[in-house]
BATORRO-251324 format. One record per residue (C-alpha): residue in three letters; residue number from 1; x, y, z. Coordinates in Angstrom, 2 decimals, always signed. Layout:
# residues N
<node resn="ala" resi="NUM" px="X" py="Y" pz="Z"/>
...
***
This chain:
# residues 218
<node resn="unk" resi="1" px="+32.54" py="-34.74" pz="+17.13"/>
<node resn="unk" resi="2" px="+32.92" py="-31.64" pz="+19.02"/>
<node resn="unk" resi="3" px="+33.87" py="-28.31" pz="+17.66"/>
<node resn="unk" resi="4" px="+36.87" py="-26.88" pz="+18.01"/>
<node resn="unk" resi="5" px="+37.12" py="-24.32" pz="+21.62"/>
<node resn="unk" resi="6" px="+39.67" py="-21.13" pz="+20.54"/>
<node resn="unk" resi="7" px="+42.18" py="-21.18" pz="+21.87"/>
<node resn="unk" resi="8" px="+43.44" py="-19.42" pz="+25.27"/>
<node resn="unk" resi="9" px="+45.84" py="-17.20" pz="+24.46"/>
<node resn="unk" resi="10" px="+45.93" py="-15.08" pz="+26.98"/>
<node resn="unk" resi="11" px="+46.19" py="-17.87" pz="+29.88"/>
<node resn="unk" resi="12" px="+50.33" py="-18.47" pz="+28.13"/>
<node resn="unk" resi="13" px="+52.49" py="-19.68" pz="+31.10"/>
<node resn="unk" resi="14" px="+56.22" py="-20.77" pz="+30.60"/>
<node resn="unk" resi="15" px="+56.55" py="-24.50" pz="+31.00"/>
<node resn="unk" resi="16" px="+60.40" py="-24.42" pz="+30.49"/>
<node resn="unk" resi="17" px="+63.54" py="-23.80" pz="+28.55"/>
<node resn="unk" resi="18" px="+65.64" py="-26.37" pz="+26.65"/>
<node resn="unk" resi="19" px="+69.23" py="-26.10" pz="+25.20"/>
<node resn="unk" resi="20" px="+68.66" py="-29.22" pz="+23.23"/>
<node resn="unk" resi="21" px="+66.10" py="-31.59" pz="+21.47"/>
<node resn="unk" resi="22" px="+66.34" py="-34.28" pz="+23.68"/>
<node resn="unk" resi="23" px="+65.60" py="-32.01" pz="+26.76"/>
<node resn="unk" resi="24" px="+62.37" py="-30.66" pz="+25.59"/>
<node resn="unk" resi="25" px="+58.95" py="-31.67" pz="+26.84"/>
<node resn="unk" resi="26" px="+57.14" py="-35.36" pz="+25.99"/>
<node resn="unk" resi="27" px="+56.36" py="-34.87" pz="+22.31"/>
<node resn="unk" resi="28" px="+52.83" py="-35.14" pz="+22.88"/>
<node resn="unk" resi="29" px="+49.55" py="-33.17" pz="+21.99"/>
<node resn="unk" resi="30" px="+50.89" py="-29.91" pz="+19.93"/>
<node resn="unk" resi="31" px="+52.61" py="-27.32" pz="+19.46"/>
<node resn="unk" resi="32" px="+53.53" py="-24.36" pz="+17.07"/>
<node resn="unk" resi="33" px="+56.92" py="-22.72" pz="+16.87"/>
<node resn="unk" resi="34" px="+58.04" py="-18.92" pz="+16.37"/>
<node resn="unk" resi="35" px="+61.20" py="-18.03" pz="+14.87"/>
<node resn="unk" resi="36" px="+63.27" py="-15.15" pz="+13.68"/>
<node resn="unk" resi="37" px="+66.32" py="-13.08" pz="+13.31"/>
<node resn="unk" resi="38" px="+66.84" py="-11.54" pz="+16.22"/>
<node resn="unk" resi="39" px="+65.77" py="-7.95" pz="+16.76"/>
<node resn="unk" resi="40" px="+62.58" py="-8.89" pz="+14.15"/>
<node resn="unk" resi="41" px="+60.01" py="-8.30" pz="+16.66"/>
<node resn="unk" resi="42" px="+59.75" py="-12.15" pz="+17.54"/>
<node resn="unk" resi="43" px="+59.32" py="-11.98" pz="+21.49"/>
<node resn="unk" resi="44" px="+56.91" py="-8.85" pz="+21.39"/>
<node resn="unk" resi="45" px="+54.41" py="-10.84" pz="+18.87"/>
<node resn="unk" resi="46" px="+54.47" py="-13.62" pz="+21.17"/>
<node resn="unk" resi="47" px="+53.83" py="-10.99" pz="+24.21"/>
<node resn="unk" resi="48" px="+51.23" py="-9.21" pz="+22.14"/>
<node resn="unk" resi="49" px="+49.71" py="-12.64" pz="+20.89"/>
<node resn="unk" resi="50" px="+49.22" py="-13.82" pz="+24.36"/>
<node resn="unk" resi="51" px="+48.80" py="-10.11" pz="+26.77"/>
<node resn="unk" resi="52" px="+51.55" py="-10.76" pz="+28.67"/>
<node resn="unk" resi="53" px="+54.82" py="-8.14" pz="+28.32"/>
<node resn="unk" resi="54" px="+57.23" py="-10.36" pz="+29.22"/>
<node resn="unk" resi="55" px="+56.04" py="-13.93" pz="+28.45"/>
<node resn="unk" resi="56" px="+59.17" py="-13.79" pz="+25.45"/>
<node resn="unk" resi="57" px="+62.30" py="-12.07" pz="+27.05"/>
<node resn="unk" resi="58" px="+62.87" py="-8.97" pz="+24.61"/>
<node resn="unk" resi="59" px="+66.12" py="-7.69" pz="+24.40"/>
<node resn="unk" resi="60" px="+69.08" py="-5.55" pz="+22.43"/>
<node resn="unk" resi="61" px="+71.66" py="-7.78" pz="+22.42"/>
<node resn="unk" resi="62" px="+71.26" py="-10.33" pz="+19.64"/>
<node resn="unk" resi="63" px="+71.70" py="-14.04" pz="+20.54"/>
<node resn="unk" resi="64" px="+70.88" py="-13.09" pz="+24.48"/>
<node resn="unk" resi="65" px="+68.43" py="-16.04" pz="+24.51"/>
<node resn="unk" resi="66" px="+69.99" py="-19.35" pz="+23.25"/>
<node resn="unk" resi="67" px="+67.33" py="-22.13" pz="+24.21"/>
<node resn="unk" resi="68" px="+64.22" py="-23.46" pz="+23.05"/>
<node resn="unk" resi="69" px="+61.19" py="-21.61" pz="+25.71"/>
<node resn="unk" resi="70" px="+58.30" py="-23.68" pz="+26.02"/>
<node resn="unk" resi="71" px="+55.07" py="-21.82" pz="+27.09"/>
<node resn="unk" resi="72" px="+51.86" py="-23.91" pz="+27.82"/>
<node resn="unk" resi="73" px="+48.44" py="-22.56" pz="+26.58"/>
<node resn="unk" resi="74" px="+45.81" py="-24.00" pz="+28.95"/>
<node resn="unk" resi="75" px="+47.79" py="-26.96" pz="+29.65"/>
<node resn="unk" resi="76" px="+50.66" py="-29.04" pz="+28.48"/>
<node resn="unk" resi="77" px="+49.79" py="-30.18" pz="+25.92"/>
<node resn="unk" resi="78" px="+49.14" py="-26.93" pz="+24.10"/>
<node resn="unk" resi="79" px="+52.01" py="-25.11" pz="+23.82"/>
<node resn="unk" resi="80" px="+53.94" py="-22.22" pz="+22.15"/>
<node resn="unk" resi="81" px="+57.60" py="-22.74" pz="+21.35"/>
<node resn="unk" resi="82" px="+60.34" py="-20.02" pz="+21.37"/>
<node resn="unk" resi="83" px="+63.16" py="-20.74" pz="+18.80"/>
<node resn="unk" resi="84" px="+66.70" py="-19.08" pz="+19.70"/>
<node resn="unk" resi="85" px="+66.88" py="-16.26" pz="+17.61"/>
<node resn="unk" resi="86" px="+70.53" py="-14.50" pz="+17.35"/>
<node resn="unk" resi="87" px="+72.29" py="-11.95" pz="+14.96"/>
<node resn="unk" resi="88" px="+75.18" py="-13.81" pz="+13.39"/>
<node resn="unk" resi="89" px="+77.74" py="-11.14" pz="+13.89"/>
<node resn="unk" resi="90" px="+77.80" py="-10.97" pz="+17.27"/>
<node resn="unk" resi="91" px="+77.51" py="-14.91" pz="+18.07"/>
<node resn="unk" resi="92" px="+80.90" py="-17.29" pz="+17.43"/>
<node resn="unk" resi="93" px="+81.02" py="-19.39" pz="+14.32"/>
<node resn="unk" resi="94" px="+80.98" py="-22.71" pz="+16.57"/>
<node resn="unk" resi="95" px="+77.89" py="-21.51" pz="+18.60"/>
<node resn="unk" resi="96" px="+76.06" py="-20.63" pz="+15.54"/>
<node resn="unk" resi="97" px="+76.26" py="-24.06" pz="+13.63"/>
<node resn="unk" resi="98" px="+75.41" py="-25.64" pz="+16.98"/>
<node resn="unk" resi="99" px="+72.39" py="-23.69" pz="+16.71"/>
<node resn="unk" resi="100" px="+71.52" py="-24.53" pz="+13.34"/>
<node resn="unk" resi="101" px="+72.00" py="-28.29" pz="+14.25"/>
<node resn="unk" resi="102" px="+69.60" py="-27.58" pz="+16.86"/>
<node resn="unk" resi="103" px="+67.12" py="-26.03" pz="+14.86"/>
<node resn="unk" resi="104" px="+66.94" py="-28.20" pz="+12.25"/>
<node resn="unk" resi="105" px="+66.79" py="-31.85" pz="+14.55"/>
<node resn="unk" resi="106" px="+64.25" py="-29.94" pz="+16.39"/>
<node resn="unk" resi="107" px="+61.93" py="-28.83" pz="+12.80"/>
<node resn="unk" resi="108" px="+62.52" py="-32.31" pz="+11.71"/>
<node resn="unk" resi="109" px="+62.00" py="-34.35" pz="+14.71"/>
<node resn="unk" resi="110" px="+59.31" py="-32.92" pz="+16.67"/>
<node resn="unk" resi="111" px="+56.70" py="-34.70" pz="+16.25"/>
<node resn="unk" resi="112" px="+54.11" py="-32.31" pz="+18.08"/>
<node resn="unk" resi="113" px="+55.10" py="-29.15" pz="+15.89"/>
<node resn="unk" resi="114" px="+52.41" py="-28.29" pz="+13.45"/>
<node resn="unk" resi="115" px="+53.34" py="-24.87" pz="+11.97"/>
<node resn="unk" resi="116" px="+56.36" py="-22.96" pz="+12.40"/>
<node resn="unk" resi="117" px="+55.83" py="-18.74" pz="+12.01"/>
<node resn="unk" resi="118" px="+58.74" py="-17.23" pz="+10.81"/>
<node resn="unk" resi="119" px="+58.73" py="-13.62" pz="+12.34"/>
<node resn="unk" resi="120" px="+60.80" py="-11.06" pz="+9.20"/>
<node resn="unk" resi="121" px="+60.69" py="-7.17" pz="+9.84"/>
<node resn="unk" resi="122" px="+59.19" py="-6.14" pz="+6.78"/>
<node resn="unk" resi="123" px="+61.46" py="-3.88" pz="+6.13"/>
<node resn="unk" resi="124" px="+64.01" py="-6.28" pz="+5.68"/>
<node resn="unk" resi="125" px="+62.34" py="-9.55" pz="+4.70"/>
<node resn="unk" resi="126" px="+63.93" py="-13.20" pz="+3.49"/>
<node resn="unk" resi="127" px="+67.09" py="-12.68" pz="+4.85"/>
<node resn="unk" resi="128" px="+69.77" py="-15.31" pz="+4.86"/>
<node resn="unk" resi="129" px="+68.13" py="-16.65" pz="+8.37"/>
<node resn="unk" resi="130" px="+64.40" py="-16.27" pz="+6.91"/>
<node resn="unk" resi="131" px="+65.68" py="-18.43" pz="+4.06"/>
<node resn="unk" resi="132" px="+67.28" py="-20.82" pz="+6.25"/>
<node resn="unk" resi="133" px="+64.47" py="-21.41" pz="+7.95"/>
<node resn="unk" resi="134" px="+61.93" py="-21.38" pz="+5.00"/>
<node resn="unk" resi="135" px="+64.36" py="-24.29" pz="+3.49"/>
<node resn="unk" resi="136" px="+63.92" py="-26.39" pz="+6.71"/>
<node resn="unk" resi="137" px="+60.42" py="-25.82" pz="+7.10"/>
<node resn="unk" resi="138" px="+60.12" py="-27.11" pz="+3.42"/>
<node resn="unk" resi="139" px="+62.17" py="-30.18" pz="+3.58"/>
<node resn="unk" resi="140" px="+60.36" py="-31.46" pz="+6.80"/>
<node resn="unk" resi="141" px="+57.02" py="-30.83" pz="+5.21"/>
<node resn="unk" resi="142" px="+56.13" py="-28.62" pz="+7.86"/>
<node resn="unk" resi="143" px="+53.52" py="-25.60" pz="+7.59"/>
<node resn="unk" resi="144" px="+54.80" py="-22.17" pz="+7.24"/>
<node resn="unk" resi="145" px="+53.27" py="-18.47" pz="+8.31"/>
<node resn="unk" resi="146" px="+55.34" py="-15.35" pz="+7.46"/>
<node resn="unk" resi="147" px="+54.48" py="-13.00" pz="+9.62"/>
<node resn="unk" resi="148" px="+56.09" py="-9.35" pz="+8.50"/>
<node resn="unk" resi="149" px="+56.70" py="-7.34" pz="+11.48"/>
<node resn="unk" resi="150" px="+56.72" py="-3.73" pz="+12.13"/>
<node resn="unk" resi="151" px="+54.02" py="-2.79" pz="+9.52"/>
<node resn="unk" resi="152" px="+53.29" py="+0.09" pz="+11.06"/>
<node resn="unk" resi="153" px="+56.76" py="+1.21" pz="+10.45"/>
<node resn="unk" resi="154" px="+55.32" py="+1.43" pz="+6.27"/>
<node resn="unk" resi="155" px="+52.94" py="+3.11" pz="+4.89"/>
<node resn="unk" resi="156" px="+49.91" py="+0.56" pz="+4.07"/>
<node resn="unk" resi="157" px="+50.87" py="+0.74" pz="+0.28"/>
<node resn="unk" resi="158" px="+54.22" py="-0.08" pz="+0.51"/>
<node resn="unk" resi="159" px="+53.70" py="-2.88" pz="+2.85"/>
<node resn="unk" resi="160" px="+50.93" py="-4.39" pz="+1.09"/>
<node resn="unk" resi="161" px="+53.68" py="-4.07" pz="-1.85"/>
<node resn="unk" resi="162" px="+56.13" py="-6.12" pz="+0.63"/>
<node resn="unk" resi="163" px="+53.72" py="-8.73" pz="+1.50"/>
<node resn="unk" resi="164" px="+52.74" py="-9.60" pz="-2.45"/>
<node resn="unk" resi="165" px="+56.43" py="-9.68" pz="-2.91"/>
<node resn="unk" resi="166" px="+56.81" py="-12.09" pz="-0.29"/>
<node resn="unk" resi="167" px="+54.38" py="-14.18" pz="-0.97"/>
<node resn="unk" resi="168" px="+55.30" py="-14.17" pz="-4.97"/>
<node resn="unk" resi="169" px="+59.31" py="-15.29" pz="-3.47"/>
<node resn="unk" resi="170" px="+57.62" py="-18.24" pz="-2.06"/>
<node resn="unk" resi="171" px="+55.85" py="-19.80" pz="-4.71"/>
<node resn="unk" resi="172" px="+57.28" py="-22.67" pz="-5.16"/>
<node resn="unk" resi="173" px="+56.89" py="-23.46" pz="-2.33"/>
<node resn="unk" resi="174" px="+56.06" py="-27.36" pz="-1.59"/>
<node resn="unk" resi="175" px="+53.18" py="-27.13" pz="+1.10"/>
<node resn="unk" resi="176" px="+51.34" py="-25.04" pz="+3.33"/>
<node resn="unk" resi="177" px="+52.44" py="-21.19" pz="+3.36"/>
<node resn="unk" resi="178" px="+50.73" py="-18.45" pz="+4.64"/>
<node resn="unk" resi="179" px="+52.35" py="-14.48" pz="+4.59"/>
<node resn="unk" resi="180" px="+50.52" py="-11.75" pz="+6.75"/>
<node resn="unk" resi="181" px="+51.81" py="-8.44" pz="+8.25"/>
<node resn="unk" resi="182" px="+51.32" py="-7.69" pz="+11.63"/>
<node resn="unk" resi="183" px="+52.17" py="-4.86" pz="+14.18"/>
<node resn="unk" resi="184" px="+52.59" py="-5.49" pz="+17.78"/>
<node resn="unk" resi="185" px="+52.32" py="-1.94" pz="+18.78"/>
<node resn="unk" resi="186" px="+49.06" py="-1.47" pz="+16.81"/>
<node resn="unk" resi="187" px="+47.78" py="-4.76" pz="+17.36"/>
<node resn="unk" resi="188" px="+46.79" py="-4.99" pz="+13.48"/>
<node resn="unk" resi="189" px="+47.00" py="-8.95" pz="+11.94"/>
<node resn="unk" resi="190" px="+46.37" py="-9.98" pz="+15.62"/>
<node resn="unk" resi="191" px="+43.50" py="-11.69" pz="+14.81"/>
<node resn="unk" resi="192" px="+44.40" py="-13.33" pz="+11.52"/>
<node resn="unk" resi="193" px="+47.31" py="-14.46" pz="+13.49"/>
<node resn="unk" resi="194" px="+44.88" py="-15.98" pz="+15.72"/>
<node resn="unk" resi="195" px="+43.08" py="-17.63" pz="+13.33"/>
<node resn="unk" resi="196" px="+45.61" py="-19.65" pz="+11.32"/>
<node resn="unk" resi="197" px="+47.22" py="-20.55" pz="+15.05"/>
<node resn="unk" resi="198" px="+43.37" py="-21.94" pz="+16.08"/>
<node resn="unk" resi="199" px="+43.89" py="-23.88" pz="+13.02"/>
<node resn="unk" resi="200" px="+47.04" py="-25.68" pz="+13.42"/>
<node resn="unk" resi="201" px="+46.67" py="-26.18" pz="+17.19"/>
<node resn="unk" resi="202" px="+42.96" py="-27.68" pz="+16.73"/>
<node resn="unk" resi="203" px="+42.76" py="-31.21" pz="+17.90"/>
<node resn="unk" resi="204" px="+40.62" py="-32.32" pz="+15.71"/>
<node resn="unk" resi="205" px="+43.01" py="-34.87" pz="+13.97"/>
<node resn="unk" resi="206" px="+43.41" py="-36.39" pz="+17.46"/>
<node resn="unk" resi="207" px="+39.76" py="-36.73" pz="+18.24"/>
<node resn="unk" resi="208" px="+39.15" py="-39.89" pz="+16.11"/>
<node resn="unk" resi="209" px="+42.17" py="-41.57" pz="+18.15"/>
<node resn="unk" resi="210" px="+40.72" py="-40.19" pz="+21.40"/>
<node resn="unk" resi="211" px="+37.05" py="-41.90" pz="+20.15"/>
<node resn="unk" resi="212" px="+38.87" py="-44.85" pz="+19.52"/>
<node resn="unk" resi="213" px="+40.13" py="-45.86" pz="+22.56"/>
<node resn="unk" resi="214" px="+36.55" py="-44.62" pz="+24.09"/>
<node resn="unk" resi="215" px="+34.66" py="-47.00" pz="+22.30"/>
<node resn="unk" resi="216" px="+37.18" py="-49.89" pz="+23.20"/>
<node resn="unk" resi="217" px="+36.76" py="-49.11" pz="+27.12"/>
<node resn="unk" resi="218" px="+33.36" py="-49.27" pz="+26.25"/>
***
């Protein structure tokens, strides 16, 4: 079997945006999913992640971007996926349970989704969202990286102080969890954010399925 090639990062193009679960791409190959409370520095991890300032839209005015952005990673069937973020206050009561309809078909549906990171400013972690989203990720068995934005707004104490608090809050956790901090102005946690990416977007879980139908054509 082959080793695993990095991933491309830096060769991110948008595929396309969905408003709903039944309008995204074939749920094929795989994909991981970024999501957070708007204003947590969600859109510039993904730009810093992949080199490209405006791959993710950034912008001021929570709940601006209300569909699920697709970006391909080398090709189709590698991709990054953009959940809406929004700030409750300033999005209606009817739009925001859509939303979390959407959310949750999508995180319990989507076949192709292998790890969700959930992007909290670490200077305001596990809010009501974060927890939201931690509870979906656990009841759909799905793998889950905290990624604690804006460290370089801490000193390194306390935010090593935040992350061990974070990562003690999620304990019980049932499955894979993961907590890291990570600055997108200083770059620092880019490459450990690399790494556990690398690892959930390897196919090597598809390569015995790939040999398969190889050694039938055979």
């Amino acid at each position: 079997m082959s080793e695993r090639t990095p991933i491309k990062f830096n060769a991110a193009a948008f595929l396309t945006s969905a408003p709903t679960i039944k309008q995204c791409p074939p749920d094929i190959g795989a994909e991981v999913a970024f999501a957070g409370r708007s204003n947590a520095g969600k859109s510039s991890a993904i730009n810093t992640l992949t080199q490209h300032k405006k791959l993710a839209r950034t912008s001021k005015t929570p709940g601006r971007t209300q569909l699920i952005n697709f970006f391909t990673l080398g090709d189709e069937n590698t991709r990054l996926v953009d959940l809406p973020g929004y700030g409750f206050a300033k999005v209606p009561l009817k739009t925001k349970l859509e939303w979390q309809k959407n959310l949750a078909k999508y995180l319990e549906e989507r076949e192709s989704l292998r790890g969700l990171v959930l992007v909290s400013d670490i200077r305001h972690p596990l809010t009501e969202f974060d927890q939201m989203m931690i509870d979906w990720a656990q009841q759909s068995n799905m793998p889950l990286h905290v990624l604690l934005t804006k460290a370089d707004k801490l000193k390194r104490g306390p935010a090593k102080n935040t992350m061990l608090d974070v990562t003690r809050a999620l304990k019980d956790f049932q499955g894979e969890v993961s907590v890291q901090t990570f600055s997108a102005l200083k770059r620092d946690g880019l490459d450990q954010l690399k790494n556990r990416l690398n690892e959930w977007l390897s196919a090597e879980d598809i390569e015995p399925f790939i040999d398969a139908l190889i050694d039938e054509d055979e």
